[in-house]
PyMOL CGO cylinders between C-alpha atoms (Angstrom):
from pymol import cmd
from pymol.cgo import CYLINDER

trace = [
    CYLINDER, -14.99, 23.19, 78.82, -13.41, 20.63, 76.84, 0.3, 1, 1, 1, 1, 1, 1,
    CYLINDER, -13.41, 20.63, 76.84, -9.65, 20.58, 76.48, 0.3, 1, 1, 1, 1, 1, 1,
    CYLINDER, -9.65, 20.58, 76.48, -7.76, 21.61, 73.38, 0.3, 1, 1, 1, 1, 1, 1,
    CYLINDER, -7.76, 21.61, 73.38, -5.50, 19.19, 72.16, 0.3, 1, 1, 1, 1, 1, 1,
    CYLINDER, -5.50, 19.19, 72.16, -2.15, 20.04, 69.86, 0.3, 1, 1, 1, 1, 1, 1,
    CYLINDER, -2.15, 20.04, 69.86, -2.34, 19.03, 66.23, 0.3, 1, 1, 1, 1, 1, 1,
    CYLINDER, -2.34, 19.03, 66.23, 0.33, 16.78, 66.23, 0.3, 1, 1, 1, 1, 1, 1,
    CYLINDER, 0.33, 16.78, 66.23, -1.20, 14.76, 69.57, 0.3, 1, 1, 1, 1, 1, 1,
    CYLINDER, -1.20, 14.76, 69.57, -4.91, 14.57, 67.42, 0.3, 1, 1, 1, 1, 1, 1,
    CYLINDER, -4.91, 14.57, 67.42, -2.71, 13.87, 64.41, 0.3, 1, 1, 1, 1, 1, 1,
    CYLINDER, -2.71, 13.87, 64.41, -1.36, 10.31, 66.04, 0.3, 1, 1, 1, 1, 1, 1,
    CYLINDER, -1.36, 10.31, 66.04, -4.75, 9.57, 67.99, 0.3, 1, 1, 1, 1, 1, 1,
    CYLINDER, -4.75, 9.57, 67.99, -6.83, 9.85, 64.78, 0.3, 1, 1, 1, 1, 1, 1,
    CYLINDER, -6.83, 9.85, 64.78, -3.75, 7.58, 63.13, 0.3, 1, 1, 1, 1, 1, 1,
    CYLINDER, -3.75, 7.58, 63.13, -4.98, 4.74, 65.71, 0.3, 1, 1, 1, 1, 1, 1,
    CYLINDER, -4.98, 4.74, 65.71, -8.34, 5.13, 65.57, 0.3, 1, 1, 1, 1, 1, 1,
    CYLINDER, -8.34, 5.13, 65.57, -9.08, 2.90, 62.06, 0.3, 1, 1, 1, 1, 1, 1,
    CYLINDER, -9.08, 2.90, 62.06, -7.32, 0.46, 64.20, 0.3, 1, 1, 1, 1, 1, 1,
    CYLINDER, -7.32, 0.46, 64.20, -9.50, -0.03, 67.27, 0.3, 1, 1, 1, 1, 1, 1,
    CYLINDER, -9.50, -0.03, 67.27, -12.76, -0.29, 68.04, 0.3, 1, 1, 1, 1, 1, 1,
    CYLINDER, -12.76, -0.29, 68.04, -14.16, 2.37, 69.62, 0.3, 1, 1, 1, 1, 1, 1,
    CYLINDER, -14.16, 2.37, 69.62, -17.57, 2.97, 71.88, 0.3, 1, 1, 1, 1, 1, 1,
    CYLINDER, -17.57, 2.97, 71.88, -20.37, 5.31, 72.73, 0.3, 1, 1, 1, 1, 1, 1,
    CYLINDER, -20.37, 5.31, 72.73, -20.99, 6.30, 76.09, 0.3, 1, 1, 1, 1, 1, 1,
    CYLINDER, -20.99, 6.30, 76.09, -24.81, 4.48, 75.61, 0.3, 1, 1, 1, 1, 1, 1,
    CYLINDER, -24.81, 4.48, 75.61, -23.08, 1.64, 74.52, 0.3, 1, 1, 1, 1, 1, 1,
    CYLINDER, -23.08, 1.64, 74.52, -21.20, 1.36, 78.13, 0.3, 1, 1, 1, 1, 1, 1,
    CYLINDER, -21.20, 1.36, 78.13, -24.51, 1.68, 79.98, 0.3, 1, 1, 1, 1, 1, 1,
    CYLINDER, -24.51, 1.68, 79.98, -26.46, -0.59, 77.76, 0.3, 1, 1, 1, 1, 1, 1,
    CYLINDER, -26.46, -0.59, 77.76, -23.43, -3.14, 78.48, 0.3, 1, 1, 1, 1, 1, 1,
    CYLINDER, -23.43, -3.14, 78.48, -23.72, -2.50, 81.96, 0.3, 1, 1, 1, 1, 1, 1,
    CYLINDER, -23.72, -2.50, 81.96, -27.86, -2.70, 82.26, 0.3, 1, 1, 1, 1, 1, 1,
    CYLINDER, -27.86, -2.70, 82.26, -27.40, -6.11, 80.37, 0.3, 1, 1, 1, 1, 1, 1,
    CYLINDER, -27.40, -6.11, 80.37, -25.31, -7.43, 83.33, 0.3, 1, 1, 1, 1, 1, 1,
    CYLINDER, -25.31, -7.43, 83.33, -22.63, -7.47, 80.49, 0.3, 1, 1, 1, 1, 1, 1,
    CYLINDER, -22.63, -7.47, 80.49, -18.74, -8.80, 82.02, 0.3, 1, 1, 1, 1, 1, 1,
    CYLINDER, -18.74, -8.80, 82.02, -16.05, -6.07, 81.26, 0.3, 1, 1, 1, 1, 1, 1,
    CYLINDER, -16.05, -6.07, 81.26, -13.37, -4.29, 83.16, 0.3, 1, 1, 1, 1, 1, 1,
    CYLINDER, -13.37, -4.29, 83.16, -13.39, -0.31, 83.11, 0.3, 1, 1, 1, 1, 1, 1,
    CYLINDER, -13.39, -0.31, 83.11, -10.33, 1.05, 83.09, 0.3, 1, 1, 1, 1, 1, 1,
    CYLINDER, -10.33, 1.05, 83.09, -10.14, 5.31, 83.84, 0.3, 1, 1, 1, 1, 1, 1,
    CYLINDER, -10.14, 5.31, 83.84, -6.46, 5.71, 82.23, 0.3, 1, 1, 1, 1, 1, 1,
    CYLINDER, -6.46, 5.71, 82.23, -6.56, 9.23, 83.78, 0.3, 1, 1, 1, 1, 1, 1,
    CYLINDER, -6.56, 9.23, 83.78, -4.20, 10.88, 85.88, 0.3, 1, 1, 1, 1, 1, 1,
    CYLINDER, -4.20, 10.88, 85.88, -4.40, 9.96, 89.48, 0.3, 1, 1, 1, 1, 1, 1,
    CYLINDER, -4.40, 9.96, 89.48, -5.78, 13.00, 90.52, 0.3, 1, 1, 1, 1, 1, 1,
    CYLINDER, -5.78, 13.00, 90.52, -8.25, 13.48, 87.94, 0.3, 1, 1, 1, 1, 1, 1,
    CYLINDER, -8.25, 13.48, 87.94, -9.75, 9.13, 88.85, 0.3, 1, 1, 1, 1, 1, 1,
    CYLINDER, -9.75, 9.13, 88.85, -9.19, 11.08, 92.78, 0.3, 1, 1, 1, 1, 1, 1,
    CYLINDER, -9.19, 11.08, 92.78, -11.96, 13.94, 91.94, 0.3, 1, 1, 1, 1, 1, 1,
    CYLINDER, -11.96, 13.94, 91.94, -14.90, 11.44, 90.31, 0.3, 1, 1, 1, 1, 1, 1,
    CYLINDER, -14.90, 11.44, 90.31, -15.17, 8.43, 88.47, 0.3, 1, 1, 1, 1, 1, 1,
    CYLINDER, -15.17, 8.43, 88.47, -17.55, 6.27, 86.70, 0.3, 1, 1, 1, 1, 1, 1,
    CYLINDER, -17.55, 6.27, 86.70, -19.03, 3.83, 89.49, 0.3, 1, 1, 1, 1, 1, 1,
    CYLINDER, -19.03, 3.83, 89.49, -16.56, 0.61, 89.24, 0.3, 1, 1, 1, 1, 1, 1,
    CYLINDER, -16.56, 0.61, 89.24, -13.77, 1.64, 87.45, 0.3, 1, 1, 1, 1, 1, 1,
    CYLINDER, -13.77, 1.64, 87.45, -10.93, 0.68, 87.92, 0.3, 1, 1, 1, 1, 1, 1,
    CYLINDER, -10.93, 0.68, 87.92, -7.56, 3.02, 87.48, 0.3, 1, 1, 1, 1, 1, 1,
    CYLINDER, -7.56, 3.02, 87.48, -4.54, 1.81, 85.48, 0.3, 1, 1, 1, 1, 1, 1,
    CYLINDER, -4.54, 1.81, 85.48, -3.48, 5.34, 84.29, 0.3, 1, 1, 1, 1, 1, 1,
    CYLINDER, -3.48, 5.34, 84.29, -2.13, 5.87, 80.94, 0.3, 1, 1, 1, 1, 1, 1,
    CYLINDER, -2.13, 5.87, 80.94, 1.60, 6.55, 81.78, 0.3, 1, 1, 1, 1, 1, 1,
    CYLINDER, 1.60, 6.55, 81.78, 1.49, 2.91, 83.14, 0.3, 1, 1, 1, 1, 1, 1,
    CYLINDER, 1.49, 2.91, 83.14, -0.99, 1.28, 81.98, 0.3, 1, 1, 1, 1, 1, 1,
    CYLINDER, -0.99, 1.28, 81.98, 1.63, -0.91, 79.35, 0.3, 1, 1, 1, 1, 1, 1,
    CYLINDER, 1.63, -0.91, 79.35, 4.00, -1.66, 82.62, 0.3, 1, 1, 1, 1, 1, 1,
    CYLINDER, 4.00, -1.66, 82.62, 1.09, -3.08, 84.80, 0.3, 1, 1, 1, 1, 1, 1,
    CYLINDER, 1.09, -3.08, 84.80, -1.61, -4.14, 82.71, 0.3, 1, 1, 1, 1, 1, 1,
    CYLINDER, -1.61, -4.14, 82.71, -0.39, -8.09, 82.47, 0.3, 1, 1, 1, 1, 1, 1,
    CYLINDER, -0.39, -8.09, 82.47, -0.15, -8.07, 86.41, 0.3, 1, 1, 1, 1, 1, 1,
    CYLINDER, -0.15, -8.07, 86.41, -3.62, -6.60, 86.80, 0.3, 1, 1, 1, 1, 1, 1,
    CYLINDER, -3.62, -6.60, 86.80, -5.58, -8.20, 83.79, 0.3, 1, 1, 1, 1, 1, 1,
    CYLINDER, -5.58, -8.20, 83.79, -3.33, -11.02, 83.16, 0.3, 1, 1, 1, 1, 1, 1,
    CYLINDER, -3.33, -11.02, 83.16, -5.86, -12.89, 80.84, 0.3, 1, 1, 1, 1, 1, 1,
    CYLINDER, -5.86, -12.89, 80.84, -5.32, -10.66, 77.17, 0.3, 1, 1, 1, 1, 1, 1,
    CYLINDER, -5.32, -10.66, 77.17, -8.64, -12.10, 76.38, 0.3, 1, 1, 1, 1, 1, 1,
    CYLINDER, -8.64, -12.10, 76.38, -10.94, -10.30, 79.58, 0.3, 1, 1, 1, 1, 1, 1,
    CYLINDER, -10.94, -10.30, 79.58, -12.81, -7.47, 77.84, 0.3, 1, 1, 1, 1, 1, 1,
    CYLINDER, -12.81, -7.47, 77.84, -11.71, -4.18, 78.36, 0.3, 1, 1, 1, 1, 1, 1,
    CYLINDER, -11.71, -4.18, 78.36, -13.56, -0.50, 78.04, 0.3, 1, 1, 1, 1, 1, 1,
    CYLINDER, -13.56, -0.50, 78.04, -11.04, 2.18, 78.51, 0.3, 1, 1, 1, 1, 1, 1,
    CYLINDER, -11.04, 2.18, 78.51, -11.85, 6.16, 79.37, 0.3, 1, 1, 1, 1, 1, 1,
    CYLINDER, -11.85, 6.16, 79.37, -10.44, 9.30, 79.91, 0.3, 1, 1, 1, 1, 1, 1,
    CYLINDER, -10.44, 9.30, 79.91, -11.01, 12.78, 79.97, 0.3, 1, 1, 1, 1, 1, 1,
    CYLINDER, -11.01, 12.78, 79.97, -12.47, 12.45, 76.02, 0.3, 1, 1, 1, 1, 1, 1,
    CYLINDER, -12.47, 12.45, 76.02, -11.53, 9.99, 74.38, 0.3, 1, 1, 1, 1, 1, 1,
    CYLINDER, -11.53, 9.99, 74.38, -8.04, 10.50, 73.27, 0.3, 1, 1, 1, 1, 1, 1,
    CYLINDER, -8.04, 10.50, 73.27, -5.76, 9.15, 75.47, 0.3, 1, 1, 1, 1, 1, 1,
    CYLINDER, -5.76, 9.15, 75.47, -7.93, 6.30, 75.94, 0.3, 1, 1, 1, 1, 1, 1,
    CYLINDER, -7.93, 6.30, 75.94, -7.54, 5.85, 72.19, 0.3, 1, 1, 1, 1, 1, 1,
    CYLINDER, -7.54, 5.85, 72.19, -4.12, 5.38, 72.11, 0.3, 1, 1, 1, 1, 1, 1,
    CYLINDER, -4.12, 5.38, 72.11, -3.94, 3.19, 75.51, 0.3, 1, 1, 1, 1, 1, 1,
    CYLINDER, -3.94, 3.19, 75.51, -6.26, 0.83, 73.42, 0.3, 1, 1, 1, 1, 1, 1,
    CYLINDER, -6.26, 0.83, 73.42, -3.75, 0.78, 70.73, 0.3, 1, 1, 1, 1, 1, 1,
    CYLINDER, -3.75, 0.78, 70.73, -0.64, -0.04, 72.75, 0.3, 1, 1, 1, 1, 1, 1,
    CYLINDER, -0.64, -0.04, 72.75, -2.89, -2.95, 74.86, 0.3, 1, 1, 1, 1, 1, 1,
    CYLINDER, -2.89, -2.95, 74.86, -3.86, -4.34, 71.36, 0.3, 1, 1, 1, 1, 1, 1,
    CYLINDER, -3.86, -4.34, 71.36, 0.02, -4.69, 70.67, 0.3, 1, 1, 1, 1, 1, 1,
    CYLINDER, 0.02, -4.69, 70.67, 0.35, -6.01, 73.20, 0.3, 1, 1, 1, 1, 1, 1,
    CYLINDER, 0.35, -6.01, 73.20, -2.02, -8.94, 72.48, 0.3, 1, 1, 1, 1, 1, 1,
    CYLINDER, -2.02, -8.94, 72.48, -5.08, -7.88, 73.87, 0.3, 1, 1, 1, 1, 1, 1,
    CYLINDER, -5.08, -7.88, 73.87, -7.99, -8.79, 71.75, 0.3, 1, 1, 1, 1, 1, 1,
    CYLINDER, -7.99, -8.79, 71.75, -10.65, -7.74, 73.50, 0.3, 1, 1, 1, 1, 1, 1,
    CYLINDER, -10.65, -7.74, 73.50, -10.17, -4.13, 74.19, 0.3, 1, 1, 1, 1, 1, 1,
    CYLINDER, -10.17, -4.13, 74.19, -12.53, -1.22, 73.03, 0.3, 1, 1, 1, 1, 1, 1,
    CYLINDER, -12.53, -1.22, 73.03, -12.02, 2.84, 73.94, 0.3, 1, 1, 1, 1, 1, 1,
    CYLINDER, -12.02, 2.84, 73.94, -15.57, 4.88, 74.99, 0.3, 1, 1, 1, 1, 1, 1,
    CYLINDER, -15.57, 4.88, 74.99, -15.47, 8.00, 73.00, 0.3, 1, 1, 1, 1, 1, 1,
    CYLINDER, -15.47, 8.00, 73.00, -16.95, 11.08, 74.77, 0.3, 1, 1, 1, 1, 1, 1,
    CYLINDER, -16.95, 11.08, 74.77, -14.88, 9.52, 78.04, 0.3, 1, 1, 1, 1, 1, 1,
    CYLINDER, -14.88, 9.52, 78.04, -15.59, 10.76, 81.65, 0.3, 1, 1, 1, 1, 1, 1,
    CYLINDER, -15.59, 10.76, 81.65, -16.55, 14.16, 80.33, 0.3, 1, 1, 1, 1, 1, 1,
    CYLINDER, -16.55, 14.16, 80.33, -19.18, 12.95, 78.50, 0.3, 1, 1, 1, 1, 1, 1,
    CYLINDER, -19.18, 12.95, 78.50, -20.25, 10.82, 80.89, 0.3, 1, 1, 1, 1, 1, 1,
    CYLINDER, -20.25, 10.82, 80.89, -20.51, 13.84, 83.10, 0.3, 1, 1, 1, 1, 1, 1,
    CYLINDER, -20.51, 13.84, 83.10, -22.28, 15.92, 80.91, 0.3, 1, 1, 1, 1, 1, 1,
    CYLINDER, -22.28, 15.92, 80.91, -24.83, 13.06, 80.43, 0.3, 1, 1, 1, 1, 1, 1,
    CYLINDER, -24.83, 13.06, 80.43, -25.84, 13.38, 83.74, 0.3, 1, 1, 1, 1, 1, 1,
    CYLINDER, -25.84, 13.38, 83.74, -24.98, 9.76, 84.55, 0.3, 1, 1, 1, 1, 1, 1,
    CYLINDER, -24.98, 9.76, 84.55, -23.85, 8.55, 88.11, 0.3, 1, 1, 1, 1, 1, 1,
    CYLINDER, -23.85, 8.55, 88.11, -20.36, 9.72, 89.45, 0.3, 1, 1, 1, 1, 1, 1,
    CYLINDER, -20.36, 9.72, 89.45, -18.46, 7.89, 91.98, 0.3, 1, 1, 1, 1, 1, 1,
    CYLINDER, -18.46, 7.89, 91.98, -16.57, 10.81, 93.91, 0.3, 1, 1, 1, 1, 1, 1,
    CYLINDER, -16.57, 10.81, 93.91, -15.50, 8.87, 97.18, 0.3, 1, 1, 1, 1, 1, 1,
    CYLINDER, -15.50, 8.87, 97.18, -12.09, 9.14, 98.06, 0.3, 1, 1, 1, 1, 1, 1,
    CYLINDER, -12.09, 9.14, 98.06, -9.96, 6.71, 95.34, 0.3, 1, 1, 1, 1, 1, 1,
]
cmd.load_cgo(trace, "trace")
């Protein structure tokens, strides 16, 4: 079951969304059929990345994802898919990174529940 978010927290995600570009979860696995270079960033929690993933991700979650991100991806070029739980927080983690001079950074709506629910491959080793 999908989680219910607080008006004022879909208030400020939908504020950002005009200002990112945003993906569908086919749109990730066409990319990644097509042998297409991008990093995949889960900005989950650490537990949630610790229960299942999509195969390759990596995790930079959201509460420091604005600290670390120019020690992990220094180059604010390197394209960037970001997911969640749904698409929200992954929303506004594509916000800050554009601020922050990232120009090649897109969120996947639907996130790791859709993914899921799609029936497409999860990576549940330990993380």
């Amino acid at each position: 079951m999908a989680k219910s978010h607080g008006v004022q927290f879909v208030n400020i995600v939908d504020s950002v969304r005009p200002l990112i570009k945003e993906c569908t979860i086919p749109d990730v696995v066409r990319r990644q059929a097509l042998g297409d270079s991008f990093v995949l960033i889960d900005v989950r929690e650490e537990s949630e990345f610790g229960a299942g993933r999509i195969p390759g991700a990596k995790h930079i979650g959201k509460g420091v994802i604005e600290r670390d991100i120019e020690e992990i991806i220094p180059d604010p070029a390197t394209p960037l898919v970001l997911y969640c739980g749904g698409g929200y927080r992954s929303a506004l983690a594509a916000h800050n990174l554009q601020l922050m001079g990232y120009t090649n950074v897109v969120s996947m709506d639907g996130g790791f529940r859709g993914w899921k629910e799609s029936g497409l491959e999860i990576d549940s080793s330990p993380g």
